[in-house]
C-alpha positions as CSV (number, residue, x, y, z in Angstrom):
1,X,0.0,0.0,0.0
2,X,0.9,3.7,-1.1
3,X,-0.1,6.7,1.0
4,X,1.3,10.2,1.0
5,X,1.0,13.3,3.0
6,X,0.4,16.4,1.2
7,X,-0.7,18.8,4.1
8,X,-2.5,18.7,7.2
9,X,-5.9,17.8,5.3
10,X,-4.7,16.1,2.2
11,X,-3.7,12.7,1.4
12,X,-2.6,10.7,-1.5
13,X,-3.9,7.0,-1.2
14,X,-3.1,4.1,-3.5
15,X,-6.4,2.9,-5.6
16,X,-8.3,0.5,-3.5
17,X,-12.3,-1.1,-4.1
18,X,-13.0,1.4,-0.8
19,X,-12.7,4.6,-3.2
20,X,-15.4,3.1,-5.9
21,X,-18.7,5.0,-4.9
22,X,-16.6,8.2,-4.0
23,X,-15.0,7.8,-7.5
24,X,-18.2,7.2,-9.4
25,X,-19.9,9.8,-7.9
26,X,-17.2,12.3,-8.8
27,X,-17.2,11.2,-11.9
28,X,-20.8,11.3,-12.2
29,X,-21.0,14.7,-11.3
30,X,-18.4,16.0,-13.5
31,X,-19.2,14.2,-16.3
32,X,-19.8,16.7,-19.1
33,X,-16.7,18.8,-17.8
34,X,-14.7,15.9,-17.8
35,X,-15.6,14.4,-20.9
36,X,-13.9,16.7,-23.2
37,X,-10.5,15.5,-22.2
38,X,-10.8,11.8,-20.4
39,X,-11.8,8.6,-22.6
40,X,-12.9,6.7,-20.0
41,X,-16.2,9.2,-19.0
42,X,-18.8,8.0,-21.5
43,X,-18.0,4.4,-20.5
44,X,-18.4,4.6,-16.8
45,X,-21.9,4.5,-16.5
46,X,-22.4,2.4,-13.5
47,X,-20.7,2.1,-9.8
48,X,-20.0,-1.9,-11.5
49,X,-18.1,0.0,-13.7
50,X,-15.5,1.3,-11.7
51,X,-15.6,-1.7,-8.9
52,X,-14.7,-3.5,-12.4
53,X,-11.9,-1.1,-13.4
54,X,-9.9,-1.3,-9.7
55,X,-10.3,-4.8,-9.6
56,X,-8.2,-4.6,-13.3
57,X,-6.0,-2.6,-11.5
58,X,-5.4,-4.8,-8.8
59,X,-5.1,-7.8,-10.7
60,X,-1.6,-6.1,-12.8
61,X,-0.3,-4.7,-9.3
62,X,1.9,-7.5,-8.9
63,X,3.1,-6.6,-12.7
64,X,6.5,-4.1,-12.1
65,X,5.1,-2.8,-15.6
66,X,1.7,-2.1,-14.5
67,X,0.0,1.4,-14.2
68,X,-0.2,2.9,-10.8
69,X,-3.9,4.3,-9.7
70,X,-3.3,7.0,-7.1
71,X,-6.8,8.4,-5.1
72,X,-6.6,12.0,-4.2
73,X,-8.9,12.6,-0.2
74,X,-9.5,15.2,1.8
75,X,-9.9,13.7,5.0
76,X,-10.6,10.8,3.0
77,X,-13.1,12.4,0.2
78,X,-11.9,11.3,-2.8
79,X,-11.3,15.0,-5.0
80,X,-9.7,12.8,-7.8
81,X,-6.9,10.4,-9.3
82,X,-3.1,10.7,-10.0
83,X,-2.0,7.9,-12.3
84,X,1.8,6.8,-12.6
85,X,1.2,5.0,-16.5
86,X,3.1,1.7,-17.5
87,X,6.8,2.4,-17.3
88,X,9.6,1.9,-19.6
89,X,12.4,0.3,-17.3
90,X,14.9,-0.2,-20.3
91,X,15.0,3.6,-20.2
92,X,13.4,4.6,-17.0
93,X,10.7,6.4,-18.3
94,X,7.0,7.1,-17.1
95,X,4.0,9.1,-17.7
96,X,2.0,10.8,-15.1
97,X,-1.7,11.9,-15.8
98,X,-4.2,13.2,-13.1
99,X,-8.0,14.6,-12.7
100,X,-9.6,16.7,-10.7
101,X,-12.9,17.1,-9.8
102,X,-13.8,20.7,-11.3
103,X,-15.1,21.9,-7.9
104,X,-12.2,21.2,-6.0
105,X,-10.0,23.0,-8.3
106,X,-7.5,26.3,-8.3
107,X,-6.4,25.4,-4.6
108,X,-3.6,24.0,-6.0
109,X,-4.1,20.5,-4.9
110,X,-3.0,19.3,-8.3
111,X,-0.2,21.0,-8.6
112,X,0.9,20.3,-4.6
113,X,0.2,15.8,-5.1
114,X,2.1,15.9,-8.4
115,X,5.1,17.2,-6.8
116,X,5.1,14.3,-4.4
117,X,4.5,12.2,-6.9
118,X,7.1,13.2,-9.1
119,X,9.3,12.9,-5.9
120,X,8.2,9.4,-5.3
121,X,9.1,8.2,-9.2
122,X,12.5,9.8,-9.3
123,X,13.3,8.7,-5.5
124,X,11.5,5.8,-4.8
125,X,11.0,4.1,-8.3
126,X,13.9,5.7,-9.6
127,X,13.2,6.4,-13.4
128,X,15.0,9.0,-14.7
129,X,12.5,10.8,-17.3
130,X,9.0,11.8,-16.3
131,X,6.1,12.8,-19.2
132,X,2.8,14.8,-18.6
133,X,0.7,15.1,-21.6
134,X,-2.2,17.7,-21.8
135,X,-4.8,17.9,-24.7
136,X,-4.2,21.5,-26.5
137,X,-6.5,24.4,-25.0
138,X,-6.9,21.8,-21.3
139,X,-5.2,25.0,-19.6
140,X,-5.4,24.1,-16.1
141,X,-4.0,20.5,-16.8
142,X,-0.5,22.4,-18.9
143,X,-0.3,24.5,-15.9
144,X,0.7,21.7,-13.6
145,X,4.3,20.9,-16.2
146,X,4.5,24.8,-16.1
147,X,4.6,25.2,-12.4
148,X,6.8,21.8,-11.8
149,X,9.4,23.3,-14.0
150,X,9.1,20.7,-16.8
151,X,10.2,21.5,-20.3
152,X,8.1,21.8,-23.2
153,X,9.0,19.7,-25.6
154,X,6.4,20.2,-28.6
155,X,3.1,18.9,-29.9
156,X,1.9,15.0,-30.5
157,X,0.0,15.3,-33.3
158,X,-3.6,13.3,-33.4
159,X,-2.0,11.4,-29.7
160,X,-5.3,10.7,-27.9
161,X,-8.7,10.0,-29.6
162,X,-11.4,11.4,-27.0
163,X,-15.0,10.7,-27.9
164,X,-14.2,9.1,-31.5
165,X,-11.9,12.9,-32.6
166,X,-8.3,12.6,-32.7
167,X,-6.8,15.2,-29.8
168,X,-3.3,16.9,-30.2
169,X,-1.6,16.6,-27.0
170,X,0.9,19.0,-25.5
171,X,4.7,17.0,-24.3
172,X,6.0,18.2,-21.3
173,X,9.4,16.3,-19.6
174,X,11.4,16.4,-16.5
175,X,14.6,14.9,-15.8
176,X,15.8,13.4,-12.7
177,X,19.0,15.4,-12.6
178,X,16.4,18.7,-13.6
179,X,14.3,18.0,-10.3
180,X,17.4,17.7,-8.2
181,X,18.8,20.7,-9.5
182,X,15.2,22.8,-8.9
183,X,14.1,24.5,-6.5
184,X,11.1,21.8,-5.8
185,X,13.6,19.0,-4.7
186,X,14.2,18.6,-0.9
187,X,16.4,16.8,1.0
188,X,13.7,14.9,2.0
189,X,13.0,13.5,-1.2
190,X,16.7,11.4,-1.5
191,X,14.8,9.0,1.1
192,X,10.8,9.3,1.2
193,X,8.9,12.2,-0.6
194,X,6.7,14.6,1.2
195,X,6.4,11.9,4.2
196,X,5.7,9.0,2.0
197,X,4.6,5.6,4.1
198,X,5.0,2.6,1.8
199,X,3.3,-0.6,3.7
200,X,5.7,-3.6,3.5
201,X,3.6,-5.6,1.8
202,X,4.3,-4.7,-1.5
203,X,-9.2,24.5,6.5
204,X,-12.0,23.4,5.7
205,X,-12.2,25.0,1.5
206,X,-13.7,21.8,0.9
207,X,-17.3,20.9,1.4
């Protein structure tokens, strides 16, 4: 099990079947907003739906190659997902991708459980070159490469198909030596990221 400490209220929680309703009902709720950007939207219709999807999940967690699900709570509300995509040991290189409930966000809570989870990839996993993708004109999702310091590296052309139309996607990248170098690395990070707790086996803004 995988659980990080953002702050005083926010918590980063490996995907387990606990989080189903609270992800289906986000997902529920935010469905037209989220649609534009996330395939998986039109096809979650049902609470079975995503009980089905976590059990995939937890059936490849043994897999070194699997994807990693990551639940974002406050004080244990789930506010949306982190994933850590299939990585590419030969070269050490992973993809992170993330969504946020559109009511919980511009308090950076994106921005804040990315940096620990870019801390826990390059510490903990140890790759050394970390991709975020963003669909061309998804603002608040390019924001979150922006802020980390990631470098823009160009546009990949027709890379996602949402809702049967080919998407362009924005590439951002960060390297291991970058992160070390910036000002977002701490000490901290050489050994766990932003108090990370990983289980041996394996203000009230909100409302």
């Amino acid at each position: 099990m995988l659980e990080i400490d953002i702050d005083e209220y926010i918590r980063l929680e490996k995907l387990n079947k606990s989080h189903a309703p609270g992800i289906f009902n986000l997902i529920h709720t935010n469905r037209e907003y989220l649609r534009r950007w996330l395939t998986f939207v039109d096809s979650t219709k049902s609470l079975k739906d995503t009980e089905n999807y976590i059990s995939y999940i937890d059936e490849g967690s043994s897999n070194p190659n699997s994807e990693t699900v990551i639940s974002i709570l406050y004080r244990d509300k789930i506010l949306g997902i982190i994933g850590i995509k299939k990585v590419d040991w030969a070269n050490r290189i992973t993809e992170i991708g993330y969504w946020l409930g559109e009511q919980y966000q511009g308090n950076g809570i994106i921005t804040k459980s990315c940096k620990a989870v870019v801390d826990y990839a390059f510490g903990k996993m140890g790759v050394n070159r970390i991709e975020i993708k963003c669909g061309i004109g998804n603002v608040r999702s390019r924001n979150v490469p922006q802020r980390l310091g990631f470098t823009f590296e160009g546009i990949e052309r027709d890379g996602e198909l949402v809702n049967g139309k080919f998407i362009d996607l924005e590439v951002y990248s960060l390297l291991k030596r970058e992160w070390h170098s910036s000002g977002f690395f701490t000490e901290n990070s050489k050994e766990e990221s932003s108090r990370i707790l990983i289980n041996s086996k394996s203000q009230a803004f909100l409302t």
